[in-house]
N, C-alpha and C positions, 0 to 999 in steps of 0.2 A: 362471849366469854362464859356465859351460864349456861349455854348449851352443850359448852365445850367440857364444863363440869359435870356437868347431867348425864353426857354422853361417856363421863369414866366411870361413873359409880359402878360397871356390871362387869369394867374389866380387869380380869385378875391381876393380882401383884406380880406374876412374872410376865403374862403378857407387857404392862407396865413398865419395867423393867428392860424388858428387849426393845420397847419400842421407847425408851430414854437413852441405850446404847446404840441403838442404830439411828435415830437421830441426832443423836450427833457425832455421829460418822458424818453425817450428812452435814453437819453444822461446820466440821472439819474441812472437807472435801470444798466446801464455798466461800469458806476464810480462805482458803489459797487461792481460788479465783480470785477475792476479792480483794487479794494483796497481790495478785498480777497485775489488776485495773491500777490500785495504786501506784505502783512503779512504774507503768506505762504514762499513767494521767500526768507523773512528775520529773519524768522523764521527758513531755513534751511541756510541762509548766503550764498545764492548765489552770492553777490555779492565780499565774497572775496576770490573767485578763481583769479580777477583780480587786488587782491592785493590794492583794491578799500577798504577805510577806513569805512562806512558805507553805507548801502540801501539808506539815503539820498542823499550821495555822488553819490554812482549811478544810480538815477530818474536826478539828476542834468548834468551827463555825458551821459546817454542813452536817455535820453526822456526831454533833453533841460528844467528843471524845475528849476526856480532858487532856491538857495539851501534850504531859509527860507521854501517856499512853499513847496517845498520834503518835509522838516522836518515835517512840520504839515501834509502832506499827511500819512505820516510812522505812524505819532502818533496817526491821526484817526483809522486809517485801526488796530491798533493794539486794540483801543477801545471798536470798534464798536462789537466783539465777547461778551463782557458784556452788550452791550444794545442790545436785541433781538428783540425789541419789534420796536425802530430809525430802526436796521439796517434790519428788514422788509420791512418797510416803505420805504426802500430808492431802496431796491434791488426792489420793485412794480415799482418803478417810481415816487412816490408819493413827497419825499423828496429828496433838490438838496444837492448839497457836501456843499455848502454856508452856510445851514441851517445845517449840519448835523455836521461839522466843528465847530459851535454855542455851540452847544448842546454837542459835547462830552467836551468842558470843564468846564461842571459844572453837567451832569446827571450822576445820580446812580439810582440803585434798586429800589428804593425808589420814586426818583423824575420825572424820565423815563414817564410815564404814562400822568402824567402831562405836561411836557412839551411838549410829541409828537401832544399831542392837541393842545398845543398852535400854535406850527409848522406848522400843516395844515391848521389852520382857520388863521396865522398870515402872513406877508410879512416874507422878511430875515433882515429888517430892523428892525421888533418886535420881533425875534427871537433874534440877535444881542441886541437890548436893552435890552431885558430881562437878558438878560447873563451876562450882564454889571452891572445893579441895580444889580444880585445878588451877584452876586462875591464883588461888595461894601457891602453886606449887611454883607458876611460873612466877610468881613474885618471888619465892625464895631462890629461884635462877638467875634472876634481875639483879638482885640485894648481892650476892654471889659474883656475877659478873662488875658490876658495879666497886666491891669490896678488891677484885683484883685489881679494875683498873686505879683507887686509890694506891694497892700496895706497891704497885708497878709506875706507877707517876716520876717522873725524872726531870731534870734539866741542867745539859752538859756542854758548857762552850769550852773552847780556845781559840788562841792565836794561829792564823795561820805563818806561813814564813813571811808574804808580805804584810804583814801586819794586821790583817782580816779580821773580824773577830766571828768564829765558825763555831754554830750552837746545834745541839742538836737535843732533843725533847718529847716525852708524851704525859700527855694527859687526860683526865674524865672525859666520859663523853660530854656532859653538861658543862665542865668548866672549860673544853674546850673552843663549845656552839659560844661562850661567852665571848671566850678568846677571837674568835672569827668574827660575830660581828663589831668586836672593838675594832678589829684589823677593818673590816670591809666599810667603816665609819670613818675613819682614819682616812683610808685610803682615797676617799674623796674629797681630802685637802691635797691631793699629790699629785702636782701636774702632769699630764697623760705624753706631755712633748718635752720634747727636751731641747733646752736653752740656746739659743744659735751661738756658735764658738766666734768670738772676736776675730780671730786667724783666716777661718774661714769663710768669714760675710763678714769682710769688716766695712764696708758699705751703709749696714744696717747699723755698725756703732756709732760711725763719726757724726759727729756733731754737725760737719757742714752740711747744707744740701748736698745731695743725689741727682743724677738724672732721673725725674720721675717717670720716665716712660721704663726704668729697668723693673725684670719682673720681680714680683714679690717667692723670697724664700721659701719652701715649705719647711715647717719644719718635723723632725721626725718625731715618731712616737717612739717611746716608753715601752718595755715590754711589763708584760704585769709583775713579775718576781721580782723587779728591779723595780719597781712602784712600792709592794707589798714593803719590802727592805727599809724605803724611807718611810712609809707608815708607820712600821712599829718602832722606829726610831722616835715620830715623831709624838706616838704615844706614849712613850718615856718622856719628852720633854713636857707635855702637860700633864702628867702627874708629876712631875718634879717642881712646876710651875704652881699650881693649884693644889698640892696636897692630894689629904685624902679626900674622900667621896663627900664625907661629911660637911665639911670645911664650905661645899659650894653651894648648898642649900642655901635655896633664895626663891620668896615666891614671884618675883618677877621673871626667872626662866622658865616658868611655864605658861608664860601669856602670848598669845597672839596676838600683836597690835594689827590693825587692820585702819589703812587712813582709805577714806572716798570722802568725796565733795558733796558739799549737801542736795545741789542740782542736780548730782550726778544719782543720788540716793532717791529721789523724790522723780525727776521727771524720764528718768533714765536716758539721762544726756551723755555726751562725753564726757568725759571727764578723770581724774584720778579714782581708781578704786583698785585699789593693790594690797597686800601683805606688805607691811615693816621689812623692809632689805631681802624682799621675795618678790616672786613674780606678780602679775594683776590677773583678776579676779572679777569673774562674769557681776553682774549687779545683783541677779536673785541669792547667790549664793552669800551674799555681803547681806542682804534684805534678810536673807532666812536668818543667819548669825543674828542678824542684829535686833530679830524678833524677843531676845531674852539678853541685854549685854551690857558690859559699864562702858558710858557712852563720856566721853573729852571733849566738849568743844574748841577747836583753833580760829582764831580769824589770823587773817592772810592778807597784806596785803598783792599786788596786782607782781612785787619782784620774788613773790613766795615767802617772805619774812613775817616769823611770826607777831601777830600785835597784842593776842589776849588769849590766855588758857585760860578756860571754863575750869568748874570742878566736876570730879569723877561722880557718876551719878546711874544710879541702875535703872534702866527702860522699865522694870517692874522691881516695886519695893517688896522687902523678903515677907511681910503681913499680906501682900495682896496675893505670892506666889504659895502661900502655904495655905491661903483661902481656894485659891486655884487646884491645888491639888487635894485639899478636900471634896472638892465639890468631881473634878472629874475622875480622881483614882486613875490615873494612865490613860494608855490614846483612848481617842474618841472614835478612832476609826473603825465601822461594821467591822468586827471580826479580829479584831488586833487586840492582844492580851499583854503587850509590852506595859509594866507601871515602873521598870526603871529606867533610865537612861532617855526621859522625855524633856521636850522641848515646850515650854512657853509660845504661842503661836499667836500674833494678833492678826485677828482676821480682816482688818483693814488697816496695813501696817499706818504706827506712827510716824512716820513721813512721809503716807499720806494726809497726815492730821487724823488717822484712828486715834481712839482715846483708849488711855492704860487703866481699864477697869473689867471687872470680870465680864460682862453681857459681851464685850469685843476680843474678850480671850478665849483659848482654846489651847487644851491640851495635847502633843501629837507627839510617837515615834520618830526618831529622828527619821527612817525612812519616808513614811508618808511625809513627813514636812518640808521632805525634801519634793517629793510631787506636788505636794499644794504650790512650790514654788516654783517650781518648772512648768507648771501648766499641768498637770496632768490630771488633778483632781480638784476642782472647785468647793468650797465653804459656800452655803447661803444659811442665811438664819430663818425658824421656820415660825409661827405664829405662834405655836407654843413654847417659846421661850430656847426652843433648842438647835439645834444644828445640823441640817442634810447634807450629804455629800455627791457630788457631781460628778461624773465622766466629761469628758471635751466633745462628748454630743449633746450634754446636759440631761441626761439622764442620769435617775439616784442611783448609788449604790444599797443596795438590800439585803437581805439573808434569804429570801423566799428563793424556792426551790421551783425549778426552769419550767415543768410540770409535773405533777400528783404521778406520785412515784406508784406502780401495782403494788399492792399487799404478796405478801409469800405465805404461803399454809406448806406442813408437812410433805402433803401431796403435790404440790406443784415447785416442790424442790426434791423430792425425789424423783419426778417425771422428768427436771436439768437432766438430772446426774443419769436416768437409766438412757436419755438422748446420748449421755457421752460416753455410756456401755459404760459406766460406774456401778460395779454392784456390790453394794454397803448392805450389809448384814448388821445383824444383832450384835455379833463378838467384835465386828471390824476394828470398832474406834477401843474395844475393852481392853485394859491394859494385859499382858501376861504374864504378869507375876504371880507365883505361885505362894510368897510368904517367905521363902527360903533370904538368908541373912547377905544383904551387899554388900560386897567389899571393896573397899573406895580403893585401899591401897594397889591390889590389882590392878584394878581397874584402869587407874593413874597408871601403874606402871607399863597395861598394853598400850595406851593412846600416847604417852613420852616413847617407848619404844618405835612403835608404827613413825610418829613424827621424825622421829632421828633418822630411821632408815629412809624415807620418802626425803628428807633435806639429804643425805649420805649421798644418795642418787644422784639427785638434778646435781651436787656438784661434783661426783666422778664426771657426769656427762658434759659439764661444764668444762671440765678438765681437759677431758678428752677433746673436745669441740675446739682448745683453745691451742694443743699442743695440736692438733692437725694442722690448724689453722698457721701453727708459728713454722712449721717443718715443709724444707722446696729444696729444691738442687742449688749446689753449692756454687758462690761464683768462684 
């Protein structure tokens, strides 16, 4: 480094200058390579051989990025394959990651063109504002759209002559998605067949025996619109039943009871372990829950009758879990940044007889806890008081890097780029703005124009494509 200093004292302030602009053309030019590896690396999920929760997570744990940055790093680099025309530009040297970060969240096919010009003639300050004005712009299109579909909102029944009752209606788009998954909620109390007619299998009603060798009915299915119909009927009848929304707050509907037998928890025997009037449930999955949970005990006798309710009792007291999360601030897992939505882990569950105090706790992701309990990554405790983590060959997991990465000097990344017939100058990466005043309005207005005409198109051709497609000789 003091050589490095020692060696600019003699060179002049533009020499200086040219070679701070053309290097980083060149710093440009290797951020795009280096945001192809990216989407390549996570595109094949390289990073979860390390049991590492995402590509962002591991730019944040290999290459020190904080995590927000990773994230928008991943999310360019996955972009920039649909802008060919940016991500030319960038792979020349021409455009920085600053501007090119700008631009992937508002360009398309359409508007691309447009704004790479403004990129090059603009700072990243104009780039950035332009980004800004538009994405407000399309907010007040949204707001707008949104505003008619309130004004335009209906709901119109009547009678038909048989007595029907025939509605017809529109709505928001949000309060519509509401209206849907009430229906498609509903609709899963609405049997899929339809009831065998007394008339026509009346075999199946009488009360006496049958010959049992005759075959069994099938019966038929339901089409879905004749499903959907008793749905939203039968969504009126529980709100007519139940009231309002209000009225049914209760914190007992948001609990998962979960019954397993203690042999069944402990030796992983057979035994009951299932969800409360739900299906059954692997043993780890029941282990992992029950690592942090209010535990009931039942005794049974041998007809299934119960003989004694325990009281309700937390596997960790709320003093020992808030010592716990002082001491680990979120997962413990190399490279995992989650501190909310974690889980309480004993590393030697208590039904094994582990004991509920900190030295046998552990803080973890719901993800990884869910691998500690599947076998996928082993807990040992280590000499100094803390906790390694194991692969299922038993080997740790680490943060060292696979081998000593070469160092990069000016020269030996501009000797890449002249190998790939890249030739970055002084001016390459230098913005072209002249000073002259931007005009957003404009601006806006060519890239909403370009857009309308590029959507105008695909759907004349759409049009087109469908009326070809509807038109054949007459029977």
């Amino acid at each position: 480094m003091k050589n490095l200093i020692n060696s600019l004292e003699n060179v002049s302030t533009g020499d200086l200058e040219d070679q701070i602009t053309e290097l980083a053309g060149h710093l440009n030019a290797a951020n795009y390579r280096w945001l192809t590896l990216i989407a390549e690396f996570d595109r094949r999920q390289g990073w979860a051989g390390d049991k590492i929760l995402s590509c962002a997570h591991w730019l944040n744990f290999k290459c020190g990025l904080h995590l927000g940055a990773a994230r928008e790093k991943v999310r360019v680099a996955h972009a920039l394959p649909a802008l060919p025309k940016i991500g030319a530009s960038m792979a020349r040297g021409e455009l920085s990651y600053s501007k090119v970060r700008a631009l992937t969240r508002i360009a398309c096919a359409a508007t691309e063109e447009g704004l790479l010009m403004i990129a090059l003639h603009g700072t990243a300050h104009h780039v950035e504002s332009l980004v800004r004005h538009y994405r407000r712009a399309e907010q007040v299109e949204q707001l707008a759209r949104e505003e008619r579909q309130q004004r335009n909102c209906s709901f119109r029944f009547w009678h038909d002559s048989d007595g029907s009752l025939v509605f017809q209606g529109r709505m928001p788009a949000l309060s519509g998605e509401v209206f849907l998954k009430a229906l498609e909620a509903a609709l899963e109390e609405v049997p899929a067949t339809e009831p065998l007619s007394p008339v026509k299998h009346p075999y199946e009603w009488a009360e006496s025996e049958q010959d049992p060798e005759e075959e069994e009915v099938d019966h038929a299915l339901r089409s879905y619109a004749s499903r959907r119909a008793d749905a939203l009927a039968l969504m009126g009848e529980c709100f007519l039943k139940h009231g309002a929304p209000a009225a049914q707050s209760s914190a007992d509907r948001y609990q998962v009871v979960v019954h397993v037998d203690a042999s069944t928890l402990k030796d992983h025997a057979d035994g009951r372990c299932e969800i409360e009037h739900g299906p059954a449930l692997s043993v780890e999955s029941v282990r992992q829950i029950g690592c942090d949970c209010t535990r009931v005990r039942l005794d049974e006798n041998e007809q299934g009758e119960v003989l004694n309710v325990g009281r309700k009792t937390r596997s960790i007291p709320p003093a020992l879990r808030r010592a716990l999360n002082s001491r680990d601030s979120g997962c413990r897992f190399p490279g995992c940044t989650f501190h909310r939505f974690v889980d309480a882990h004993h590393v030697k569950h208590w039904a094994d007889g582990g004991e509920t105090k900190l030295s046998n706790l552990i803080t973890l992701c719901r993800a990884h806890h869910r691998m500690v309990h599947s076998g996928e990554i082993m807990i040992e405790a280590t000499a100094e008081g803390g906790w390694r983590f194991l692969n299922q060959a038993g080997c740790p997991y680490k943060g060292a890097y696979r081998q000593d990465a070469p160092a990069y000097t000016p020269d030996a990344l501009r000797s890449v780029h002249d190998a790939q017939n890249l030739r970055i100058a002084p001016k390459t990466a230098a913005t072209r703005w002249a000073g002259e005043r931007m005009d957003y309005d404009l601006a806006l207005f060519a890239l909403f124009s370009q857009r309308d005409h590029k959507l105008s198109q695909r759907d004349h051709k759409r049009f087109r494509g469908n009326a070809a497609s509807s038109t054949g000789p007459c029977n």
